[in-house]
C-alpha positions as CSV (number, residue, x, y, z in Angstrom):
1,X,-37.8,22.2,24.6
2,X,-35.6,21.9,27.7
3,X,-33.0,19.7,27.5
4,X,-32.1,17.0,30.5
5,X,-28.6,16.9,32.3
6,X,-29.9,12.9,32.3
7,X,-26.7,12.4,30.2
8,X,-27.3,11.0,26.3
9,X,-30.5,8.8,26.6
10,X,-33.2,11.1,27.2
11,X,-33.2,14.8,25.7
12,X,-36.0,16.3,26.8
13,X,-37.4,16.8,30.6
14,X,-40.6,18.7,31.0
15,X,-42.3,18.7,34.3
16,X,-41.3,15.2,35.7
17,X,-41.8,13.8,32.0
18,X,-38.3,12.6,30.2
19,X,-38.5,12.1,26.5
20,X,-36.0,10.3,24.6
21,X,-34.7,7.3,22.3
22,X,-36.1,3.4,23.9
23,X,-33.7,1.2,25.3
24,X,-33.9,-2.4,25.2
25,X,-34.7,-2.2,29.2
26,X,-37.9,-0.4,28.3
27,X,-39.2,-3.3,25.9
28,X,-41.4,-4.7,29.4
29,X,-42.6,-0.8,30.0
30,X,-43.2,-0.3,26.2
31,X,-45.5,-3.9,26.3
32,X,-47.3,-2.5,29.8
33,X,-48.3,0.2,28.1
34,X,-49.9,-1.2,24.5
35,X,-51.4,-3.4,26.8
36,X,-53.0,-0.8,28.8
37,X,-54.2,1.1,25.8
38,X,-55.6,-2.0,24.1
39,X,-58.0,-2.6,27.0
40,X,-58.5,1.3,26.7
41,X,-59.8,1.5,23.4
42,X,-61.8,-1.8,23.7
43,X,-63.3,0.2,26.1
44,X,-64.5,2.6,23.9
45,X,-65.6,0.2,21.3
46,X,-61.9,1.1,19.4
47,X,-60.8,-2.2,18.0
48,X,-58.0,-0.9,16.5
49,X,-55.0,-3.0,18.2
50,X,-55.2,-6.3,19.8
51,X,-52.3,-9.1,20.7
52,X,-51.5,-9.9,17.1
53,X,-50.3,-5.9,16.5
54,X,-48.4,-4.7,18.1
55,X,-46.2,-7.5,19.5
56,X,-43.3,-8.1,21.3
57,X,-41.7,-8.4,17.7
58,X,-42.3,-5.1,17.0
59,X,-41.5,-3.7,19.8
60,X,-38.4,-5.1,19.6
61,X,-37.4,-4.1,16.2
62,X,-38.5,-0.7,16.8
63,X,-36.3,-0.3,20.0
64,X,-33.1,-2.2,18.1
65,X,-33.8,0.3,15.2
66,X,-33.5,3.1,17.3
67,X,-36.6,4.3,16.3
68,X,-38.6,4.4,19.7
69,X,-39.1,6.6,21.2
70,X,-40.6,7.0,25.1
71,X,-41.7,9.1,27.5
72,X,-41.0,8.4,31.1
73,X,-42.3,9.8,34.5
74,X,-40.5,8.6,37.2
75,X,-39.0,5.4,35.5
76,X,-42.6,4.3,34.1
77,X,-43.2,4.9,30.1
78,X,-45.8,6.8,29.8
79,X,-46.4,7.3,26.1
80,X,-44.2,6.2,23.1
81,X,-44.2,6.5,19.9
82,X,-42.2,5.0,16.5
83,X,-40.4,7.9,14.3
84,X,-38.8,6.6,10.8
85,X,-39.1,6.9,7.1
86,X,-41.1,3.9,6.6
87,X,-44.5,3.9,4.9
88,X,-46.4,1.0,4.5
89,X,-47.1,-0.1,0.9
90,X,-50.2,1.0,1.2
91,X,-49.5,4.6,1.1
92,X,-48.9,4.4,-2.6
93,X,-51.8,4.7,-3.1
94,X,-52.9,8.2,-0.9
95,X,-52.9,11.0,-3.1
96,X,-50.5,12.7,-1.0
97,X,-50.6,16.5,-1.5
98,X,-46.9,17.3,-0.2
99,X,-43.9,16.0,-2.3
100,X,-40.3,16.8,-2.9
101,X,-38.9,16.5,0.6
102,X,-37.6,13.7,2.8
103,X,-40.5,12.4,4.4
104,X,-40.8,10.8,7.9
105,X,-43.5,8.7,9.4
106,X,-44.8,8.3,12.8
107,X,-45.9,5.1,13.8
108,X,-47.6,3.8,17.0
109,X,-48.3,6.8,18.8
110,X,-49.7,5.9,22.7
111,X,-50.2,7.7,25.5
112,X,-50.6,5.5,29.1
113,X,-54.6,6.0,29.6
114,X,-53.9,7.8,33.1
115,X,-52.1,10.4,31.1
116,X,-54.8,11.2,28.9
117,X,-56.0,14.9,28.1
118,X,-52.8,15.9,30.4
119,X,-51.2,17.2,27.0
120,X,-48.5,14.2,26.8
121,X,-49.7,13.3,23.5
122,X,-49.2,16.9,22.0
123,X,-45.7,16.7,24.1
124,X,-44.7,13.5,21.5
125,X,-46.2,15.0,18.8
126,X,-43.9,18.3,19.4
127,X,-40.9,16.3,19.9
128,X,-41.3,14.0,16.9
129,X,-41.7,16.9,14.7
130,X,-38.5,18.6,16.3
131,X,-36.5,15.4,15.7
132,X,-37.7,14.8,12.0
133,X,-36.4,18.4,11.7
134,X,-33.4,18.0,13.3
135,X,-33.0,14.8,11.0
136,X,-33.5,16.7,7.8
137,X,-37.1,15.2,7.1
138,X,-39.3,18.0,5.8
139,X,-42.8,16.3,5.6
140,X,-44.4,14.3,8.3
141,X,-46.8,11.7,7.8
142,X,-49.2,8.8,9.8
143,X,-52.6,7.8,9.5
144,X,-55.0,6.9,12.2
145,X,-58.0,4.7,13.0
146,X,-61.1,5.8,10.9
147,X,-63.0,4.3,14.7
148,X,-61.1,6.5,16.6
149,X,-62.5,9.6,16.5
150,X,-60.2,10.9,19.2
151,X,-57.0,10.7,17.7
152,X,-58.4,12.0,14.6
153,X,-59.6,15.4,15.8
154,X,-56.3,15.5,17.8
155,X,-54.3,15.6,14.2
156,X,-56.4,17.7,12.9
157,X,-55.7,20.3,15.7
158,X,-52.2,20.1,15.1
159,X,-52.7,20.6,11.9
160,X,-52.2,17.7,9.7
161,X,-53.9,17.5,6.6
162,X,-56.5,14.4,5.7
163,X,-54.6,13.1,2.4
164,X,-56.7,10.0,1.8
165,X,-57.4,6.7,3.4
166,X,-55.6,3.1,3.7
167,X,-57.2,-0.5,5.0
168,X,-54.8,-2.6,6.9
169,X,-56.4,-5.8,8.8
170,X,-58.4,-3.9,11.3
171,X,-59.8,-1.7,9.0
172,X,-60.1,1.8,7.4
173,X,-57.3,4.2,8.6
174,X,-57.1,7.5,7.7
175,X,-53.5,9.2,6.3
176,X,-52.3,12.8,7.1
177,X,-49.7,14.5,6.1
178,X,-48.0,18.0,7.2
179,X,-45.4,20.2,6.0
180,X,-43.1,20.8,9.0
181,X,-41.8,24.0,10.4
182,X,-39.8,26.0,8.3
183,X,-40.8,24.8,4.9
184,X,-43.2,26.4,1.9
């Protein structure tokens, strides 16, 4: 991935689109867009987030963390997602197939509804995998809306493994895992 002369706070630029680690000025950006892809899914009969989760709470731990992540054309977050090592409780019980190697999680994945099928999710998938890499995390994992059939089939094509399934309030959710690139 080419790398921006932006300075420290983004490290990737690819066609107009600037990936890199949240600052608190994107908190309002971050909220704009969960917003927008709330009324998106609702749209589609998805109710998978709503204004309980995720909340400015979150989003503000996530950006203090330093584990946001966005992706901005032209000033305006576009997508963002959450990349750490934290798995819910629930993912105890998943019959996980890939053990033995630092494991990092991605969390929140969204992609601004305009930017749909443009390949800016796959973009954030790429670079999430590059930084859990680069971090020394050999196994990614997630899990995804059993209602939203979309981002299922979009794991699947980038080849993460369906290891087992997890309810949180919403619902069913569906947990895959994948080796990352240069392992087994």
């Amino acid at each position: 991935m080419p790398h921006s002369k932006e300075g420290k706070r983004f490290t990737v630029d690819v066609d107009g689109i600037k990936i890199g680690k949240a600052a608190s000025k994107d908190i309002h950006g971050l909220l704009v867009l969960t917003r927008a892809c709330i009324g998106h899914m609702r749209r589609q009969n998805i109710d998978q987030w709503d204004e309980v989760y995720p909340g400015l709470a979150i989003v503000e731990a996530d950006v203090r963390s330093g584990a946001a992540f966005v992706a901005c054309h032209h000033g305006t977050v576009a997508g963002a997602f959450v990349l750490n090592g934290y798995q819910d409780p629930e993912y105890s019980e998943v019959p996980w197939t890939f053990r033995g190697w630092p494991v990092a999680v991605v969390h929140r994945l969204m992609v601004c509804p305009e930017w749909e099928g443009k390949g800016l999710a796959r973009l954030l998938m790429e670079y999430a995998e590059a930084s859990a890499v680069q971090s020394g995390h050999r196994i990614m994992r997630l899990d995804a809306f059993s209602k939203n059939p979309r981002a299922l089939r979009f794991y699947e094509k980038l080849g993460y493994r369906n290891a087992g399934q997890v309810r949180f309030r919403k619902g069913d959710f569906l947990c895959f895992e994948k080796i990352l690139a240069g392992i087994g």
